[in-house]
C-alpha positions as CSV (number, residue, x, y, z in Angstrom):
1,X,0.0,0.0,0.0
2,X,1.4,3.5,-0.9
3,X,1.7,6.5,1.2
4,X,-1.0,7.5,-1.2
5,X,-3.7,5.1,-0.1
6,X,-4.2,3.0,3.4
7,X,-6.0,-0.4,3.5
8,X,-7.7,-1.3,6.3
9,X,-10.1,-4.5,6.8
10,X,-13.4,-3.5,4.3
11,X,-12.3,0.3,3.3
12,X,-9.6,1.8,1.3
13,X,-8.3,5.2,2.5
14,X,-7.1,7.3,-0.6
15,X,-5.3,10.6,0.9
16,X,-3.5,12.4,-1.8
17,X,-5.7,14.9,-2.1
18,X,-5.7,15.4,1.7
19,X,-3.5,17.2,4.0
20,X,-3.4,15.2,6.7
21,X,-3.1,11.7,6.0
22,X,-4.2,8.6,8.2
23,X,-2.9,8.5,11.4
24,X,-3.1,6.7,14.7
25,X,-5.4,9.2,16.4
26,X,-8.1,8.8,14.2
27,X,-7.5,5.4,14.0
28,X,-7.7,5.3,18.2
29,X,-10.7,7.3,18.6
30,X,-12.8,5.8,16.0
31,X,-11.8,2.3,17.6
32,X,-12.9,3.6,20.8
33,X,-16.2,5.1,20.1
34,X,-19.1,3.1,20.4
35,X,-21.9,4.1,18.0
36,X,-24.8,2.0,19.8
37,X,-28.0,2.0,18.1
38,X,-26.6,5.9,17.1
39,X,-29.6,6.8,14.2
40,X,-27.9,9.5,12.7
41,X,-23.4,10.3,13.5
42,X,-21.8,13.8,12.8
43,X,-18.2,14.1,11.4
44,X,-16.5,17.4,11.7
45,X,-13.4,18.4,9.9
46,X,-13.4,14.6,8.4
47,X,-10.6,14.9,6.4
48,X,-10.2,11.5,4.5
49,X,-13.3,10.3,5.8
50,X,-11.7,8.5,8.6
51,X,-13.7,8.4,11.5
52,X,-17.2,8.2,9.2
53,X,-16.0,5.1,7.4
54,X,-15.1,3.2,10.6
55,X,-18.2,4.8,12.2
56,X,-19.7,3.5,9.2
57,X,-18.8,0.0,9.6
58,X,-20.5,-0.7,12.9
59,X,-23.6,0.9,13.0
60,X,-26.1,1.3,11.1
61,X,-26.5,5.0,11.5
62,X,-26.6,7.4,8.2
63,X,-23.7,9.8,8.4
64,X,-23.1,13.6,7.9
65,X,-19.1,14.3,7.4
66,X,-18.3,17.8,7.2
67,X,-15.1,19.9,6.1
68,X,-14.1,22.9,5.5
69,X,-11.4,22.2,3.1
70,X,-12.2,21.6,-0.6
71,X,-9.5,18.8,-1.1
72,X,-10.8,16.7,2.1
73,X,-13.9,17.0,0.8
74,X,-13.2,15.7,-2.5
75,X,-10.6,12.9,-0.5
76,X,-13.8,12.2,1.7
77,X,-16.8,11.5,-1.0
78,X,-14.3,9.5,-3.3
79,X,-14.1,7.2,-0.3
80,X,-17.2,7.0,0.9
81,X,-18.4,6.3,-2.6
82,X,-15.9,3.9,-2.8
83,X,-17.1,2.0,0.5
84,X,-20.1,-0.5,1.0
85,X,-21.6,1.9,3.1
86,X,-22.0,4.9,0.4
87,X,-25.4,4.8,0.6
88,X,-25.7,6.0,4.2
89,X,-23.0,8.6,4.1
90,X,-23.7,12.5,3.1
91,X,-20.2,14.5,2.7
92,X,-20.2,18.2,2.7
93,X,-18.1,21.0,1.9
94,X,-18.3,24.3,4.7
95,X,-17.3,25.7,7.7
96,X,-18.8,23.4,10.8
97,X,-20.2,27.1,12.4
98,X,-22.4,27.4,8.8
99,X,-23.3,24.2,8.8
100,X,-24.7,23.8,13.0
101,X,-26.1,27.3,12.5
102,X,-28.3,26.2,9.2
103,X,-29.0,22.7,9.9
104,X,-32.1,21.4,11.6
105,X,-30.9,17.9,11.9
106,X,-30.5,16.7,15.5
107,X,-27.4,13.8,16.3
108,X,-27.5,10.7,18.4
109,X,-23.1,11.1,18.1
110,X,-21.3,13.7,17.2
111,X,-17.5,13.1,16.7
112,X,-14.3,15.2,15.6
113,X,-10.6,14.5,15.2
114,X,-10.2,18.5,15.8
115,X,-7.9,21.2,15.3
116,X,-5.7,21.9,18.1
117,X,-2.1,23.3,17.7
118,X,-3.5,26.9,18.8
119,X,0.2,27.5,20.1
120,X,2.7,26.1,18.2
121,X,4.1,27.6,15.2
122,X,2.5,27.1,12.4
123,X,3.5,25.0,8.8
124,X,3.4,26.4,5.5
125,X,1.3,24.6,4.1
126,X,-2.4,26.4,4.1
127,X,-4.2,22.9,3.9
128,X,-1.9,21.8,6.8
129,X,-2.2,24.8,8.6
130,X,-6.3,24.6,8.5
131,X,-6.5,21.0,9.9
132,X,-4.2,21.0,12.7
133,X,-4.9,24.9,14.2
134,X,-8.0,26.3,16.2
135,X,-7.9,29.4,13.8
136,X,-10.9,28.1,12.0
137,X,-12.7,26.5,14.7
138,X,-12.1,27.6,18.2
139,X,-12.9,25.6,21.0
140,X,-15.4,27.4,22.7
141,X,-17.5,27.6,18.4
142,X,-17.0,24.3,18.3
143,X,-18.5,23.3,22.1
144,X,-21.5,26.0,21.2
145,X,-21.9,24.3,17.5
146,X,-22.0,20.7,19.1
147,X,-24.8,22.0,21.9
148,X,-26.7,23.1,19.3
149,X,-26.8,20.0,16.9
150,X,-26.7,16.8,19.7
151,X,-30.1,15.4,20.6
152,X,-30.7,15.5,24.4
153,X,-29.5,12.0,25.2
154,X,-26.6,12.7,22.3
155,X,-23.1,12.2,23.0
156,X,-19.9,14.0,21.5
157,X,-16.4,11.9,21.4
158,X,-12.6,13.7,19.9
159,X,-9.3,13.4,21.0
160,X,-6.8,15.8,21.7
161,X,-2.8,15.8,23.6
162,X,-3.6,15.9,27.1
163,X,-2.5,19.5,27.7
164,X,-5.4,20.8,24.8
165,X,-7.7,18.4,26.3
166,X,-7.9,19.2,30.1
167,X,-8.1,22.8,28.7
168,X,-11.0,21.4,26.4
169,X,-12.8,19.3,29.5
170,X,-12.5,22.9,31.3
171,X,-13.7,24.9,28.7
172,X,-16.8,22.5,27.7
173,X,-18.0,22.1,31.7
174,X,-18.1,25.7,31.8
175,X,-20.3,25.5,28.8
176,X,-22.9,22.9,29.8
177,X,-21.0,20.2,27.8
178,X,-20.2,17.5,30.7
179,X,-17.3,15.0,30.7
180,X,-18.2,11.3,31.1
181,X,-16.0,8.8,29.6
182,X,-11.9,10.0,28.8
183,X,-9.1,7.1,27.9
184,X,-5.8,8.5,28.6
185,X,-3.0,7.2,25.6
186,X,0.3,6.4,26.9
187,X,2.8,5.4,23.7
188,X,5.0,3.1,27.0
189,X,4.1,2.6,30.1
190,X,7.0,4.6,31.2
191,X,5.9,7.7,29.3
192,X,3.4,10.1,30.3
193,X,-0.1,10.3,28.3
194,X,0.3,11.7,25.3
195,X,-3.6,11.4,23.9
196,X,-6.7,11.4,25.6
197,X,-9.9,10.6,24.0
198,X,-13.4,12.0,25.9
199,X,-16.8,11.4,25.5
200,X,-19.1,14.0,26.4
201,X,-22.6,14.3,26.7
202,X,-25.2,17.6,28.2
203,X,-26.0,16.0,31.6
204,X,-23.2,16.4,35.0
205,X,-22.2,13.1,36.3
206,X,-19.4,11.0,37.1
207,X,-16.5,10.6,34.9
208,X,-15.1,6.9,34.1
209,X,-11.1,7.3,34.2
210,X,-9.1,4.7,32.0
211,X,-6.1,4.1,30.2
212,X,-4.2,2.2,27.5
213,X,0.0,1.4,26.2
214,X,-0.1,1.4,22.7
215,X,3.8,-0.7,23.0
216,X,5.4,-3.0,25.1
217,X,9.0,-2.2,26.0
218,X,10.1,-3.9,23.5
219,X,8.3,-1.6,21.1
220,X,5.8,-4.3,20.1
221,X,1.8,-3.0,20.2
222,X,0.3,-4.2,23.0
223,X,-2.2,-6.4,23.5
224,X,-5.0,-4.2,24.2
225,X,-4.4,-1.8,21.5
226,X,-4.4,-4.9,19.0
227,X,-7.9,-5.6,20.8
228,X,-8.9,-2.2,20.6
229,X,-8.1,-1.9,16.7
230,X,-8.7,-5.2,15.3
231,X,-12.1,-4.3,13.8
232,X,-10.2,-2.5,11.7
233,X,-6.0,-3.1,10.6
234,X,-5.3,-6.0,8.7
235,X,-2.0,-6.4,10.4
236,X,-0.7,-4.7,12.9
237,X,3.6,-5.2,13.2
């Protein structure tokens, strides 16, 4: 497989017309979400089409994937046309702040591999730049976008570093947008978390604390990341 496509175990992932190509955190959160009997899923900034196509494959929701960027978008539809779930997927090119403030669809999930170098200095690359800075999306648009389109009983999962996401849990509580469910990512269990992956819904309760090692010290994937993803790589060295 080239650096131009990614096979996983029923979709393709074609990514040359998309800035950012596959990569483990998409591949970890959609893994980690549990659709349920989700009727209808929400992708913002989707990129590829990651998240919807696994999202895709075990439920039986119809999908709305949004993005901003005009290549993604492109990237997205050719692969969801491409899937065997093309029927129940609905791509669309604008800004997610357009798109919550027009739309009178309600969600059941709402997910997002999001934006979040709002620090660091930024690439070149205007494509690059879009997907992995809050320019275009700010936290606190994106919490008041997501309150606006999740169904009562909804629930909204992302990931984030741990630093961005803390400030995110903050942020969202604040908000009326209540943290529930977090996995924190450690690459060793030596390491500090690198990753943590939240689910989120509009009622205050409890929070369920976990964690996962991606590699054993011997740089092997672990056993439960291989359990986590195995819906999904075809082999995972």
């Amino acid at each position: 497989m080239s650096e131009s496509s990614f096979r996983f175990r029923h979709f393709t992932i074609h990514q040359d017309k998309c800035a950012m190509k596959v990569g483990t955190d998409a591949v970890l959160l959609g893994s980690w979400i549990q659709p349920g009997h989700s009727r209808r899923i929400l992708d913002i900034g989707t990129g590829t089409g990651i998240l919807a196509l696994m999202l895709a494959q075990k439920s039986t929701a119809l999908i709305d994937a949004i993005d901003i960027d005009a290549g993604a978008f492109t990237q997205a539809r050719e692969n969801a046309r491409s899937s065997p779930w093309f029927n129940r997927m609905h791509i669309t090119n604008e800004p997610f702040q357009q798109f919550a403030a027009a739309t009178t669809e309600r969600y059941d999930l709402v997910v997002t591999n999001p934006p979040y170098f709002h620090e660091a200095s930024k690439p070149a690359e205007e494509a690059r730049v879009q997907a992995r800075h809050t320019d275009l999306l700010p936290f606190d648009e994106l919490i008041d976008g997501v309150k606006k389109v999740l169904l009562p009983q909804g629930r909204f999962c992302m990931i984030l570093p741990l630093k961005e996401g803390m400030e995110f849990m903050d942020l969202a509580q604040h908000k009326g947008l209540f943290c529930h469910h977090l996995l924190r990512v450690k690459t060793r269990a030596d390491k500090p978390a690198k990753r943590i992956l939240m689910e989120f819904d509009l009622h205050y309760g409890l929070i369920r604390d976990e964690e996962i090692i991606m590699r054993e010290e011997d740089t092997s994937y672990s056993k439960e990341y291989a359990a986590l993803t195995s819906e999904y790589y075809i082999d995972l060295k």
